[in-house]
ROKOL-828741 format. One record per residue (C-alpha): residue in one letter; x, y, z. Coordinates in steps of 0.001 Angstrom, whole numbers, plus 524288, in hexadecimal, padded with zeros to 5 digits. Last residue first. Layout:
ROKOL-828741
aXYZ
...
end
This chain:
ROKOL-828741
x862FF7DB1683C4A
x85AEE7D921848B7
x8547B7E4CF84777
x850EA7E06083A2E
x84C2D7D33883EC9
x840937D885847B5
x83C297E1B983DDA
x83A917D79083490
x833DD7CEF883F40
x82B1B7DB3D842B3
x828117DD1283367
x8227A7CEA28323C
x81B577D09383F27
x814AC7DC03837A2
x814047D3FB82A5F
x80D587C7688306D
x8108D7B9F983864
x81FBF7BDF083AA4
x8280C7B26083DB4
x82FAD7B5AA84817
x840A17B731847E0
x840F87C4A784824
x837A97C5D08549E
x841287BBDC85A6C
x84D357C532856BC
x848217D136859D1
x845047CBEC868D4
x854197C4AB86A9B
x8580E7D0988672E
x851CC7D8FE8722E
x8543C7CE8487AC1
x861987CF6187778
x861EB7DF38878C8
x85D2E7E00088552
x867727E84388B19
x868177F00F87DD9
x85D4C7F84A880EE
x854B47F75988AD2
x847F67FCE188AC7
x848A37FF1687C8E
x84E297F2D08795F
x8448A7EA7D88185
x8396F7F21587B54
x83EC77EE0C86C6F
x83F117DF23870E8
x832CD7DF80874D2
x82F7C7E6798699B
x835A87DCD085EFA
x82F647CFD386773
x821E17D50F866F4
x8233E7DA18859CA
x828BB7CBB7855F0
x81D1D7C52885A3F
x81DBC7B6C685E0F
x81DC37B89486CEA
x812187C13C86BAC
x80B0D7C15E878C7
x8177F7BED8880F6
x81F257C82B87584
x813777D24F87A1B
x8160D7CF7A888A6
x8243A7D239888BB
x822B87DEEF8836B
x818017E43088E4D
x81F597DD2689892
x82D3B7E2F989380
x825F27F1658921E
x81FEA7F09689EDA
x82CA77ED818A545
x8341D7F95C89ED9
x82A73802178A28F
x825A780EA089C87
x81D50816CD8A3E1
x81B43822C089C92
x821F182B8A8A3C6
x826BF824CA8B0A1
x82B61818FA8A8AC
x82E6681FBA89A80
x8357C8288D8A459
x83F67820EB8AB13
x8419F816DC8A13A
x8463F81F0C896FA
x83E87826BA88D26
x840158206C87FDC
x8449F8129288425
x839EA8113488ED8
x82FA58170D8894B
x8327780C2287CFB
x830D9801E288696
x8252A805B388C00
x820638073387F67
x824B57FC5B87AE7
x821507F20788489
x8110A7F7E4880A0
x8126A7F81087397
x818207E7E987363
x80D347E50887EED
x803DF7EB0987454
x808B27E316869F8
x807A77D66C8723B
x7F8627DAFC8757C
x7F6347D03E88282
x7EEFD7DACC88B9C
x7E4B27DE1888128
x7DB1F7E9B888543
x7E5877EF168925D
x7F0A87EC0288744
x7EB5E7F53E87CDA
x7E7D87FF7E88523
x7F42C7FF8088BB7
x7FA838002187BDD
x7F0AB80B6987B13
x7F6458131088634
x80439810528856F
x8044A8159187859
x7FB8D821A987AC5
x804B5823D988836
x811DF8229687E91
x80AEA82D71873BF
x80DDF8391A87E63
x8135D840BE8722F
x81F168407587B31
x820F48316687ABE
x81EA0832D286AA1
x82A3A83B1886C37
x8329D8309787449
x82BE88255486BD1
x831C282C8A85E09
x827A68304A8519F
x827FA8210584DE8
x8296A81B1885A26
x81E9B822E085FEF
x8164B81FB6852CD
x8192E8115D85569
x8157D811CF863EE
x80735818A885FDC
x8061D80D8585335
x8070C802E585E3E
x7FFDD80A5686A38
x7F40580EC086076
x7F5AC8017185A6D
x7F5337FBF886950
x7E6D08048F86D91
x7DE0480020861F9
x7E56E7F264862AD
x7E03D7EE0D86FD0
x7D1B77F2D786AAA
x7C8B17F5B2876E4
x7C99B8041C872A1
x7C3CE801078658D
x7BEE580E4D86013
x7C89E81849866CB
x7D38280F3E86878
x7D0AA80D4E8592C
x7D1CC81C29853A3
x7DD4081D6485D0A
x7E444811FE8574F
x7E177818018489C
x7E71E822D284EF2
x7F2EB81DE68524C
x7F3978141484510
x7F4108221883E7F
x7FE298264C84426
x8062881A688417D
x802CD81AC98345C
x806508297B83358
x81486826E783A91
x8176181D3F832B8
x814348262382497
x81CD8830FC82D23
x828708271382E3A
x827D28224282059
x82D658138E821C7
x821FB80CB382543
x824017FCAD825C8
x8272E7F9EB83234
x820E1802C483EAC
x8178980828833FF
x811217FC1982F44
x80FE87F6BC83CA3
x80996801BC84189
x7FED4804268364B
x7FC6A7F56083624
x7FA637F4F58443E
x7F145800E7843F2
x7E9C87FCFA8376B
x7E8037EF3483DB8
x7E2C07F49A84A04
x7DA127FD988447C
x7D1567F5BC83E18
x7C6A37F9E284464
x7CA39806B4842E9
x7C4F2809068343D
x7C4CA7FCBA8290F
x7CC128045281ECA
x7D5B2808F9829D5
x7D7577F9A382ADD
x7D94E7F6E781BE4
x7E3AD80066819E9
x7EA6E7FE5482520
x7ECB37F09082150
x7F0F27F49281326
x7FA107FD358196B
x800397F12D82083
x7FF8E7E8A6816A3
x808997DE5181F04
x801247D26D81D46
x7FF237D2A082B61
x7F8877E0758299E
x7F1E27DE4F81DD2
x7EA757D1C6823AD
x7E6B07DA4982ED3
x7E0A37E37C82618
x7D9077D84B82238
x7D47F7D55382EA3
x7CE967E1BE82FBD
x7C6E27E00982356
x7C0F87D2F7829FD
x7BC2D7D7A9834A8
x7BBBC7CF2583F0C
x7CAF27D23F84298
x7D3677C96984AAE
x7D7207CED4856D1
x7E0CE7D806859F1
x7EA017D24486545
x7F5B67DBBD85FDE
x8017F7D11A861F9
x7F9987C4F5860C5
x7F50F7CA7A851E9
x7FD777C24284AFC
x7FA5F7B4CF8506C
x7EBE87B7A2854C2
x7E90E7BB338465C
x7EEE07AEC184110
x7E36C7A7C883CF0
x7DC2E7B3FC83A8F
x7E6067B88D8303B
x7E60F7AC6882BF4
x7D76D7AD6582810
x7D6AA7BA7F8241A
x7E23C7B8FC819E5
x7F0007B92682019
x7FCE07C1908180C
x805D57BF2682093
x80F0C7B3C681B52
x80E287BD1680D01
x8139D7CA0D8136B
x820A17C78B80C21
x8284D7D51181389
x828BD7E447810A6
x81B4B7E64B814FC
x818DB7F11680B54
x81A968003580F13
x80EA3806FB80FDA
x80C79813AB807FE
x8042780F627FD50
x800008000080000
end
């Protein structure tokens, strides 16, 4: 599609019709806990998005309205973290993923994934304009908000124990132990439990293995550096069961390069 990058990888292992897509819904969708769609449109988006047609997925969800917000949101936010290269065209999607998110706390506040994608696509923009500035913009409270949101709703979201061990982690490496705890409250032990529990609920999810590994190196450095290995290299050495797992194990082995 005009103005989104291909999947740069053979997307032919993930491309499920309805039926697979249903038998092996539970497999890639343990990290986000969104259930399988009734509607059959919506589940065709999702097809898109495993397949790796990102824009394509968007596409077809914005076509439907909010209720299929989730898999506009994820595809939005994976799509830009990877596969955007224009800065202000990542910024956008991100953008508008956050108030797609809005839009859909507003309408489904019972909805797990309502309050993460505003958390997921939230920590991405941070990231993307600088987490000390987007600290100062007073975006870390929104964060922390909807990814308690999420949790209080669906205790065993992987993805949102991955959010959640990052941002503490991440207030930790950008302003200092002392005052991401009495500021914000950032804690080194509630980032560990939070990151330990997604790869407990995900033990065969590279994301889950890549972040952990990412938190331990922000809160401390190069004294945990095996582990932090020893985390890239199992998450580089999974067998990815559609395109965004697919560009985590790529991701995975380059930093191991």
């Amino acid at each position: 599609m005009k103005h989104w990058t291909a999947f740069p990888h053979d997307s032919s292992a993930y491309r499920y019709d309805n039926k697979a897509l249903k038998a092996i819904w539970p497999e890639l969708h343990r990290g986000d806990c969104e259930p399988v769609p009734q509607d059959g449109a919506i589940l065709e988006a999702w097809a898109a998005f495993h397949a790796g047609e990102f824009g394509e997925a968007v596409v077809l969800a914005d076509k439907l309205g909010i209720a299929a917000h989730a898999i506009a949101n994820k595809a939005s936010g994976i799509y830009a973290n990877y596969l955007e290269e224009d800065e202000k065209r990542r910024i956008d999607l991100f953008q508008a993923a956050i108030a797609r998110a809005e839009e859909a706390i507003d309408q489904f506040p019972d909805d797990p994934n309502a309050h993460y994608f505003h958390a997921f696509n939230l920590g991405r923009y941070s990231q993307s304009i600088s987490v000390v500035k987007a600290v100062k913009q007073g975006y870390a409270s929104k964060i922390r908000e909807s990814l308690e949101a999420t949790l209080e709703l669906q205790p065993s979201h992987a993805e949102a124990n991955t959010a959640m061990g990052l941002y503490h982690a991440e207030l930790i490496d950008k302003m200092g132990r002392m005052i991401g705890s009495m500021t914000y409250g950032a804690s080194e032990s509630e980032a560990l439990e939070h990151l330990e529990a997604a790869v407990a609920l995900t033990p065969d999810s590279p994301i889950a293995h890549i972040e952990y590994a990412n938190g331990l190196y922000l809160i401390y450095g190069d004294k945990r550096l095996d582990e932090v290995t020893d985390l890239y290299v199992k998450a580089s050495e999974m067998t990815p069961r559609d395109a965004m797992e697919k560009l985590d194990v790529e991701f995975a082995v380059s930093e191991l390069e």
